[in-house]
C-alpha positions as CSV (number, residue, x, y, z in Angstrom):
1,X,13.7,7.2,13.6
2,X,13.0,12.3,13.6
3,X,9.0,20.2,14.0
4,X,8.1,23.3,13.3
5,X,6.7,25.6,15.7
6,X,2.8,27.0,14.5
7,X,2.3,24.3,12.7
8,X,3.0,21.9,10.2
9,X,4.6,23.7,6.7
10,X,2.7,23.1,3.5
11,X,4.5,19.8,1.9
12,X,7.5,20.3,-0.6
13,X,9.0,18.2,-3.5
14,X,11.8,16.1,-1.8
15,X,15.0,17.4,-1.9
16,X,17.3,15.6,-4.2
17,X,19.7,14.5,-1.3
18,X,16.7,13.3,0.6
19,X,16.2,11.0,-2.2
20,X,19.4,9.4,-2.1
21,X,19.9,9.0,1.8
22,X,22.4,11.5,1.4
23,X,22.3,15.5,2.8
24,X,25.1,18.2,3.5
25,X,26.1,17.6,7.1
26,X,23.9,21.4,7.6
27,X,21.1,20.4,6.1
28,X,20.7,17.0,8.1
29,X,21.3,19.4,11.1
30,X,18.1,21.6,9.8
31,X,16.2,18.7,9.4
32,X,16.2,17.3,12.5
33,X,15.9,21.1,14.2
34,X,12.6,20.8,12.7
35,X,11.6,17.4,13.2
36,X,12.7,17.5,17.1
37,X,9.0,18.3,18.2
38,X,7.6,15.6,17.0
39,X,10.5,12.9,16.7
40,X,9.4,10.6,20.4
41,X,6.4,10.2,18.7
42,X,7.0,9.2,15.4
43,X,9.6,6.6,16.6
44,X,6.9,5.0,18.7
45,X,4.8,4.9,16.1
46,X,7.3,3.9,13.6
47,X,8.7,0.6,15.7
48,X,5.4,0.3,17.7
49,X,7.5,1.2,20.8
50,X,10.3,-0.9,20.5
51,X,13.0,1.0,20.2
52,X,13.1,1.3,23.8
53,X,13.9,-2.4,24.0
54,X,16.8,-1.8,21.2
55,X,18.6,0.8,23.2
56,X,18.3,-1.2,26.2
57,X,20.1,-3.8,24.6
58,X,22.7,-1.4,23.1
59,X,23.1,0.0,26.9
60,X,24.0,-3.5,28.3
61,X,26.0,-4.3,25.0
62,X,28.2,-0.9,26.5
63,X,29.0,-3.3,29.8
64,X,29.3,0.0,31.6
65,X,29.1,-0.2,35.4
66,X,28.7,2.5,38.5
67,X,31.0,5.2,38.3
68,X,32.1,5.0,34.4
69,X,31.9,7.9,32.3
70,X,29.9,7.1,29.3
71,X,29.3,9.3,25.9
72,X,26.3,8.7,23.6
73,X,27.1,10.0,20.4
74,X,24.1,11.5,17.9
75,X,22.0,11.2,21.4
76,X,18.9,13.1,19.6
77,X,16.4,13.4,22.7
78,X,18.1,11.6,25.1
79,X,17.0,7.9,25.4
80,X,20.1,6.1,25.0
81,X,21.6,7.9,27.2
82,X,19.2,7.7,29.9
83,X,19.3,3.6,29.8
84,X,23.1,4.2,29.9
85,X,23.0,6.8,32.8
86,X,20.7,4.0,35.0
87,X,24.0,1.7,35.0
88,X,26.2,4.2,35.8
89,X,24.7,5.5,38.9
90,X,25.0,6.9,41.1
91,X,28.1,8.3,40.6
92,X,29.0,8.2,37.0
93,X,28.2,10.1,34.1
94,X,26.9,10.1,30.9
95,X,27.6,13.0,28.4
96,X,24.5,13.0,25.3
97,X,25.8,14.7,22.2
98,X,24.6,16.2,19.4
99,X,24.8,19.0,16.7
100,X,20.6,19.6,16.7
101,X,20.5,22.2,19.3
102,X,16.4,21.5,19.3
103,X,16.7,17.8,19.7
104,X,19.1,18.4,22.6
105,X,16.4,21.1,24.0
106,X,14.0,17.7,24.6
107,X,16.9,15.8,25.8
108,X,17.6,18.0,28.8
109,X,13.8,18.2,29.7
110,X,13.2,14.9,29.7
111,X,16.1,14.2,31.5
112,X,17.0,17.5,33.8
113,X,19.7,15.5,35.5
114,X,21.9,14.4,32.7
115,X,24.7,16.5,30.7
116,X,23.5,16.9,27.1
117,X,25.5,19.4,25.2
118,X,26.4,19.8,21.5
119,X,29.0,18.3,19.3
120,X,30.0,17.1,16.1
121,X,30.8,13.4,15.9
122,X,33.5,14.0,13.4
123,X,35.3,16.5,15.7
124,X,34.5,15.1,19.2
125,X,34.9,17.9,22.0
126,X,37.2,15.7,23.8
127,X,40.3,14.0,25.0
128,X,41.3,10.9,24.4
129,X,40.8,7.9,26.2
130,X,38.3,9.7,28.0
131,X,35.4,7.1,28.5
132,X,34.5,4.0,29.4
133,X,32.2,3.4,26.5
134,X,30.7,5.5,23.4
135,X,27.3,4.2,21.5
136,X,25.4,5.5,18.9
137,X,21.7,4.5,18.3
138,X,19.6,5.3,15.0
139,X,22.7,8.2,14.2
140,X,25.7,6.4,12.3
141,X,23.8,6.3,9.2
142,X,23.5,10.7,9.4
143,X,27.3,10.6,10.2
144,X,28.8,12.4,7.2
145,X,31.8,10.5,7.2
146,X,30.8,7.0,8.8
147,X,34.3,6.1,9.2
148,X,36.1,9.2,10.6
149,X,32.8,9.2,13.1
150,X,34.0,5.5,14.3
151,X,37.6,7.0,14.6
152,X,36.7,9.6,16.8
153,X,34.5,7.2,18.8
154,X,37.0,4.9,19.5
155,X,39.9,7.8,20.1
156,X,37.5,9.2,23.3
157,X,37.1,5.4,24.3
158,X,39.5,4.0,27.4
159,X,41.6,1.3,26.4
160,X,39.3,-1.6,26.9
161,X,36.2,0.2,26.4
162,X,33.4,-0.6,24.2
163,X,31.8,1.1,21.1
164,X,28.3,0.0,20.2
165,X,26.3,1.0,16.9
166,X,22.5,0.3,16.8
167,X,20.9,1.0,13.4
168,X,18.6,0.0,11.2
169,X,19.6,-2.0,8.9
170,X,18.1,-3.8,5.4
171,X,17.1,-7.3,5.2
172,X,17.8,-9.7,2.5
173,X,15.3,-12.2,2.5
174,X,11.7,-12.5,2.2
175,X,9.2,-12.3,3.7
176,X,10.9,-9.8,5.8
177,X,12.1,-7.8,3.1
178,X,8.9,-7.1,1.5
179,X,7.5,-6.1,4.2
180,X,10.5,-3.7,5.1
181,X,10.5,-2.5,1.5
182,X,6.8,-1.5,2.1
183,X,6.9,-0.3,5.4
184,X,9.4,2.1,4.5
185,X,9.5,2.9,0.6
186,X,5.3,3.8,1.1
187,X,4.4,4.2,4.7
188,X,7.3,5.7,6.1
189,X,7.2,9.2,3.6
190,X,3.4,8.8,4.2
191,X,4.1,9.8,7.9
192,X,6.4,12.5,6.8
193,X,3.8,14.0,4.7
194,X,1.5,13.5,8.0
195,X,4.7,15.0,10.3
196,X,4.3,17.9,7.9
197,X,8.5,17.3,7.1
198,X,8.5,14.8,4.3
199,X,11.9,15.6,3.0
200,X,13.0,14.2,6.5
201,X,10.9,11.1,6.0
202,X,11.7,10.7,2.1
203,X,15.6,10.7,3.7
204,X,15.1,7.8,5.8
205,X,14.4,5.1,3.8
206,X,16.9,6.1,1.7
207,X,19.5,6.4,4.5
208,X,19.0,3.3,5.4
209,X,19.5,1.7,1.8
210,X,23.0,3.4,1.2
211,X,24.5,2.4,5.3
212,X,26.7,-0.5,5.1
213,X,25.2,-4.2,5.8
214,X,26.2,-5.4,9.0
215,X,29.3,-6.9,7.7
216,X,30.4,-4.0,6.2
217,X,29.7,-1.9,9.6
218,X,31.5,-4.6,11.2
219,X,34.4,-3.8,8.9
220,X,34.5,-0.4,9.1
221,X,34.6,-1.0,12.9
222,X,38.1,-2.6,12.6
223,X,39.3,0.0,10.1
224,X,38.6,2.3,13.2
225,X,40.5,0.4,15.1
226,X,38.2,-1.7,17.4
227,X,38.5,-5.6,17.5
228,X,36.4,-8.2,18.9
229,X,33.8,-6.8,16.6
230,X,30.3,-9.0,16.6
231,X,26.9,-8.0,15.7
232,X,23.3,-9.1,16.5
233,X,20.2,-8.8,14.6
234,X,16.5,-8.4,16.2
235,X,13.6,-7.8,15.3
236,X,13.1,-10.1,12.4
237,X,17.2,-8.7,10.9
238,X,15.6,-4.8,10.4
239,X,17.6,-3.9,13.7
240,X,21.5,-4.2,13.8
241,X,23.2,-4.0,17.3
242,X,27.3,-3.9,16.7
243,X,30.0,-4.2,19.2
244,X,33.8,-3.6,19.0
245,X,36.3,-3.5,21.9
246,X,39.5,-1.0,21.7
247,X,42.4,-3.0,22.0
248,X,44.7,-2.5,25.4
249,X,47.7,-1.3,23.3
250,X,48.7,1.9,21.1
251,X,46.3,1.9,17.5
252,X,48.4,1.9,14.6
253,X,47.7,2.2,10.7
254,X,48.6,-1.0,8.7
255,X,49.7,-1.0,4.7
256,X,45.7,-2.1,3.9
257,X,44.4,0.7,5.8
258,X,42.9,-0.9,9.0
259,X,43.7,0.1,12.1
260,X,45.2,-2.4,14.8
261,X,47.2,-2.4,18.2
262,X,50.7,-2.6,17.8
């Protein structure tokens, strides 16, 4: 849920850490450089155009209102943040960020109006406390280190404020799970191959399979420091839209590791 200019390159054996879900943090960057070009597309082909409903849902999950300053984190081309920045007009802002200078080219035309600059979600360009809300949608799973990305999305989150994760996550149970299994351990690389990037497509799948379950998202959440913490699934339990609130007082570190107000 991704691009090479003059056409598609001839396809190559996947790289190792494509098969394991698992890239250097430059090399995720690399891929979805090239993908950019042709990633709108391949989403709505890939969710049959639902994934517009799924960020809508992460958007109103954000409770964000007119005149709040919003970040979307991993923003690719842009569509979270545009659902986000309809809430917040007409005088707040949304910030889309990102470290694929090539996905954020398609962000800013498709939406001229909206700030889209680049940034690493493990070192977030800014201060803290300085939003009303911070999401990620379809990028937690690329994070190289899920939980310091959390951490640094709740730091730049107001007291108050809301972080939602939407992903993609596995589910357990036929029939479901077959299908999901087939869907994305046969068709998925066969649309890379199609795409002309099917390292990038080989590393989906295999993304998905190594990102926590929902409970364990929900519990890396709280080691961040968020409470409040619930999650819904759609679409059948292949889509996983997570919550968590950053509590009113100062975050402290516990003996066990998680992160709570004092």
């Amino acid at each position: 849920m991704g691009d090479a200019g003059g056409g598609a390159p001839a396809p190559s054996p996947a790289a190792p850490g494509a098969q394991r879900g698992t890239l250097p943090e430059p090399e995720v960057r690399a891929m979805f450089d090239r993908i950019a070009r042709v990633y709108d597309l391949i989403n709505s082909v890939m969710t049959a155009g639902l994934h517009h409903q799924w960020r809508r849902r992460a958007a109103d999950l954000a409770q964000v209102a007119a005149g709040d300053r919003v970040l979307d984190v991993a923003t690719g081309t842009g569509d979270l943040a545009i659902e986000l920045a309809a809430r917040v007009a007409p005088d707040g802002e949304v910030v889309g960020s990102d470290f694929s200078e090539e996905m954020l080219q398609h962000a800013r035309k498709k939406a001229p109006a909206l700030r889209f600059e680049w940034g690493n979600a493990l070192q977030l360009p800014y201060a803290d406390g300085e939003f009303a809300a911070a999401t990620v949608g379809f990028g937690a799973r690329n994070f190289n280190d899920l939980e310091r990305g959390l951490s640094e999305m709740t730091r730049v989150v107001k007291p108050g404020g809301r972080v939602v994760v939407l992903e993609i996550t596995t589910p357990q149970k036929p029939p479901l799970s077959t299908f999901f299994s087939l869907w994305f351990d046969r068709l998925v690389p066969v649309i890379g191959k199609v795409a002309g990037d099917p390292d990038a497509y080989d590393y989906l799948p295999n993304s998905v399979k190594r990102f926590p379950e929902p409970a364990g998202l929900a519990a890396a959440m709280e080691r961040a420091g968020l409470e409040q913490i619930r999650w819904i699934l759609t679409a059948g339990g292949i889509i996983a839209l997570h919550v968590g609130t950053k509590p009113a007082g100062p975050i402290v570190t516990s003996t066990n590791g998680k992160r709570r107000s004092a």
